[in-house]
C-alpha distance (Angstrom), angle and dihedral (degrees) to the residues before:
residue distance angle dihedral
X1 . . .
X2 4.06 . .
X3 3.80 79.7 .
X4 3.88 100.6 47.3
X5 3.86 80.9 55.6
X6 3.17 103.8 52.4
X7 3.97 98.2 47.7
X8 3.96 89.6 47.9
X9 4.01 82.5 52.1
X10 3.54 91.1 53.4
X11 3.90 97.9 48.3
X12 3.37 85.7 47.1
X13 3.55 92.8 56.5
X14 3.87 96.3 46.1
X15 3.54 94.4 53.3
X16 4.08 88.7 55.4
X17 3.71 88.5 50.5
X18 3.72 85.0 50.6
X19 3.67 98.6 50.0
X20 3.68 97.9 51.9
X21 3.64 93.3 43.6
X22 3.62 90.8 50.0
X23 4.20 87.3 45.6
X24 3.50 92.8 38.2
X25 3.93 88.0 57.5
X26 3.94 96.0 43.6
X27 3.65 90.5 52.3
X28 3.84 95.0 49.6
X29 3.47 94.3 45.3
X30 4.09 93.3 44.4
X31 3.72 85.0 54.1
X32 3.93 98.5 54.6
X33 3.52 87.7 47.1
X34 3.85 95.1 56.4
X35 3.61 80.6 44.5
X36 4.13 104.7 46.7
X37 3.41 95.6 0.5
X38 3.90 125.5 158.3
X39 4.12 130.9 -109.4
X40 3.71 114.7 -85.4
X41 3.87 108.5 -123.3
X42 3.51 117.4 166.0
X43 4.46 118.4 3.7
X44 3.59 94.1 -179.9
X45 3.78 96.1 109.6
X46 3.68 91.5 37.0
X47 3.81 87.3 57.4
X48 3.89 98.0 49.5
X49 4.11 84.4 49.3
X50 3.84 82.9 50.5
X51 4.07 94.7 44.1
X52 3.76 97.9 42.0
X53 4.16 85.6 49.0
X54 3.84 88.0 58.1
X55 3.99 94.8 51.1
X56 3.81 88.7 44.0
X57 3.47 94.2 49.3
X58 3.78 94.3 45.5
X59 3.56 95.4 55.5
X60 3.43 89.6 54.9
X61 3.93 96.2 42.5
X62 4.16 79.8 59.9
X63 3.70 105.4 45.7
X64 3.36 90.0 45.8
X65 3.97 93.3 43.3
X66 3.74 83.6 46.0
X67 4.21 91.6 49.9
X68 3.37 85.7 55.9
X69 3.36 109.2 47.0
X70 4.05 113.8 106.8
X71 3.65 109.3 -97.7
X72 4.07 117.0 -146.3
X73 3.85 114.8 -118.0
X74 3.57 125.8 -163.2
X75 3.71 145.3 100.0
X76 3.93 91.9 -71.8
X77 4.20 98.9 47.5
């Protein structure tokens, strides 16, 4: 059990380290971009990334608003 534990606390732990390496990176390399960054020539795939993210996301905004919803009980539902 004490050993169970201790391997889910050190996964745990790894992924943190992970995440804020990972963050730490995007953020230093969003900021030398703003800084030195690069023309913009052509945003159309950018904006098809950006358009499918807002259908994916708002399926899952309703399943999960839909999962949550209340549902009635009773001899008639």
């Amino acid at each position: 059990m004490l050993v169970a534990a201790a391997a889910n606390l050190a996964i745990a732990l790894a992924k943190l380290v992970a995440g804020l390496v990972g963050g730490g990176f995007s953020i230093a390399k969003g900021l030398h971009e703003i800084g030195h960054g690069e023309d913009l020539s052509n945003l159309t795939p950018a904006h098809i990334v950006l358009a499918a993210s807002f259908v994916f996301e708002g399926i899952s905004f309703a399943r999960g608003l839909s999962s949550a919803r209340p549902r009635p009980s009773g001899p008639l539902s």
